[in-house]
C-alpha positions as CSV (number, residue, x, y, z in Angstrom):
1,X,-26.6,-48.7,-13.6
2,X,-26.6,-50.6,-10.5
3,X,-24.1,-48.1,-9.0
4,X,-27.0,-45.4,-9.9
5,X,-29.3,-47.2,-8.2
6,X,-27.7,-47.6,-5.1
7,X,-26.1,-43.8,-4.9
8,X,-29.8,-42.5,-5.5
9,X,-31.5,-44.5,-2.9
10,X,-29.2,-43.2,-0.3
11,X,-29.7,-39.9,-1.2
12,X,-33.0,-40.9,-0.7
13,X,-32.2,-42.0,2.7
14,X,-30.4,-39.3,3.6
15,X,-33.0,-37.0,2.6
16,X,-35.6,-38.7,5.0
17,X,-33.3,-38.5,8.4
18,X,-33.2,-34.9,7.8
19,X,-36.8,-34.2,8.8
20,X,-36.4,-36.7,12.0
21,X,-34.0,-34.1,13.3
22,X,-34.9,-32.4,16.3
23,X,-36.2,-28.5,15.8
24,X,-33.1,-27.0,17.8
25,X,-30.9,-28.6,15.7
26,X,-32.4,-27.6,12.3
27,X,-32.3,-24.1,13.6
28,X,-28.7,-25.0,14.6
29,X,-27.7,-26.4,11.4
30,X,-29.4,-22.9,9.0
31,X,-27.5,-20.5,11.7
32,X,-24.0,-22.5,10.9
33,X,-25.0,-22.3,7.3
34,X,-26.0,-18.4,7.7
35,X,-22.8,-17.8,9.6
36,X,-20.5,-19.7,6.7
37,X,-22.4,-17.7,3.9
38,X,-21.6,-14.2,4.9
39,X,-17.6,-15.4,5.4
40,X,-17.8,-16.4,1.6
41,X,-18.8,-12.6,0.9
42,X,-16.5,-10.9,3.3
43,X,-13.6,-11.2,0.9
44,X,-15.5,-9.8,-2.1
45,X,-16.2,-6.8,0.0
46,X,-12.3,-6.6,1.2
47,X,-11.4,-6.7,-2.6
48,X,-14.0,-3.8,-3.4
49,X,-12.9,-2.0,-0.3
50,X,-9.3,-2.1,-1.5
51,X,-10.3,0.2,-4.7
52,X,-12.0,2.4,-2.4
53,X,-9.5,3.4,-0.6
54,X,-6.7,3.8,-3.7
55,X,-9.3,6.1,-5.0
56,X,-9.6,8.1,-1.2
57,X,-6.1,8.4,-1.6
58,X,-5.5,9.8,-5.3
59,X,-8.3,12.5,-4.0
60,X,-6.1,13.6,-1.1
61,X,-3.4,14.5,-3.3
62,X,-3.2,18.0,-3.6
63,X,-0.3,18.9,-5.8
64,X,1.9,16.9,-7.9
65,X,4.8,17.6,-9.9
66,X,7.6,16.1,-11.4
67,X,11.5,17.1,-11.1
68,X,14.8,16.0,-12.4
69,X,17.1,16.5,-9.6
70,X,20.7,16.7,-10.1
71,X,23.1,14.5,-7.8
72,X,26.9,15.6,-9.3
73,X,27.5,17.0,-6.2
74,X,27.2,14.2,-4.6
75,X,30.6,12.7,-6.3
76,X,32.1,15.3,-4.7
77,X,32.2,13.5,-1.5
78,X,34.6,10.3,-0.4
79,X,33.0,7.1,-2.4
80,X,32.0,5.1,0.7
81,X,29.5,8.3,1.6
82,X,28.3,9.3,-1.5
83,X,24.8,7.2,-2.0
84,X,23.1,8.6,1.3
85,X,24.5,12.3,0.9
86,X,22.8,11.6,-3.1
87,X,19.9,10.7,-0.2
88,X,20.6,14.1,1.7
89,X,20.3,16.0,-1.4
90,X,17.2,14.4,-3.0
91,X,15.5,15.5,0.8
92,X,17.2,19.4,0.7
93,X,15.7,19.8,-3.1
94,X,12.3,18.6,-2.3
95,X,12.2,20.2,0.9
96,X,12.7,23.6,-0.5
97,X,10.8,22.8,-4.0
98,X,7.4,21.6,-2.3
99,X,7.9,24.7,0.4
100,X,7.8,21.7,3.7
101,X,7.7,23.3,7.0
102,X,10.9,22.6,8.9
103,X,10.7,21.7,12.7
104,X,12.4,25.6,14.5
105,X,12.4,24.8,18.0
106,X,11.1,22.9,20.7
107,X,7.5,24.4,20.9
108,X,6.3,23.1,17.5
109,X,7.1,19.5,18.4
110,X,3.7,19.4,19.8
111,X,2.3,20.0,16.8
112,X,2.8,17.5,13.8
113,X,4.7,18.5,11.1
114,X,4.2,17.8,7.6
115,X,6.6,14.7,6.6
116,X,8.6,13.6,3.8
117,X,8.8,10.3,2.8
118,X,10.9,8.6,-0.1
119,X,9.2,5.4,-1.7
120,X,11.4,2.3,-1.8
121,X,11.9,2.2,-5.9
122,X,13.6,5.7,-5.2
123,X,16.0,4.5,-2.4
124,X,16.5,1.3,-4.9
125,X,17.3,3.4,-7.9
126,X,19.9,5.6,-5.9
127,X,21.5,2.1,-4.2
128,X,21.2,0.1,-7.5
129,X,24.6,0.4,-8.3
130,X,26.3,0.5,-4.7
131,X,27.5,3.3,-2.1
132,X,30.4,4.5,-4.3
133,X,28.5,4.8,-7.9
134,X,25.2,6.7,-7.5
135,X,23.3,8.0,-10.5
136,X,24.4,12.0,-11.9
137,X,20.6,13.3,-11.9
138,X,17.1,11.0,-10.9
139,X,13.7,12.0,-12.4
140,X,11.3,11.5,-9.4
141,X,7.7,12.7,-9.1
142,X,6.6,14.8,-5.6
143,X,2.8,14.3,-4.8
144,X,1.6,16.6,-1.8
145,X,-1.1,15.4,-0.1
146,X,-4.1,17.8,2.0
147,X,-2.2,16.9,5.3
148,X,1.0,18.8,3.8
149,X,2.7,15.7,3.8
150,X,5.2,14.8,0.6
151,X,5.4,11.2,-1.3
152,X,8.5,11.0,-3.6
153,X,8.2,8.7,-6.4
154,X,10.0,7.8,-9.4
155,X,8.9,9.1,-12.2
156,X,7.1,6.5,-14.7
157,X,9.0,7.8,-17.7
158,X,12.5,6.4,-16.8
């Protein structure tokens, strides 16, 4: 109890030597304590941002399918090159399924082209067993999105 005592009477204290402050440095002290506040909310609005923007870009896509590409033909090809011409292929078949615009000539380089890109679990799943052994077909998923540009994923079923 005595411990009691003693904590509350220096609260006490401490309470009155807050008032014999000076007026600048109350009005210090409530803009530090202003400035620390909104820093505590500015990652609450990050993480609702970051839904935001997954939803701004599921709205963009524009066409989505799903295709089973065949890669035999890749075998075909001396085992050190055959996981990036499987690559090659997986490009040439999406290319011509999605209808992408291909670069002609020099002109058009001004202009900016649609773009294909291939996600990382694609280029994993082609590489997962080495340069020689590539899988015979890969079920990926093509989403197209309002800029013309093509996202190839693998498809969730696998």
């Amino acid at each position: 109890m005595v411990k009691e005592d003693k904590e509350e009477q220096q609260k006490t204290e401490e309470a009155e030597e807050l008032p014999d402050l000076n007026e600048d440095e109350n009005a210090k002290g409530e803009e530090a304590a202003k400035e620390e506040a909104p820093a505590e909310e500015q990652p609450a609005e990050e993480e609702e941002a970051k839904p935001r923007k997954k939803k701004k870009e599921e709205e963009e896509i524009v066409e989505e399918r799903t295709y089973t590409i065949p890669l035999q033909k890749a075998l075909v090809r001396p085992p050190k090159k055959r996981a990036p011409r499987a690559i090659q292929m997986i490009k040439a078949f999406i290319t011509k399924h999605m209808k992408l615009e291909v670069k002609v000539s020099e002109e058009e380089e001004e202009e900016e082209l649609p773009q294909l890109i291939i996600s990382q679990e694609v280029n994993e799943k082609i590489w997962s067993r080495g340069i020689e052994k590539p899988p015979r077909k890969i079920r990926v998923r093509a989403a197209k999105d309002k800029d013309g540009n093509v996202t190839v994923y693998l498809a969730e079923a696998q």
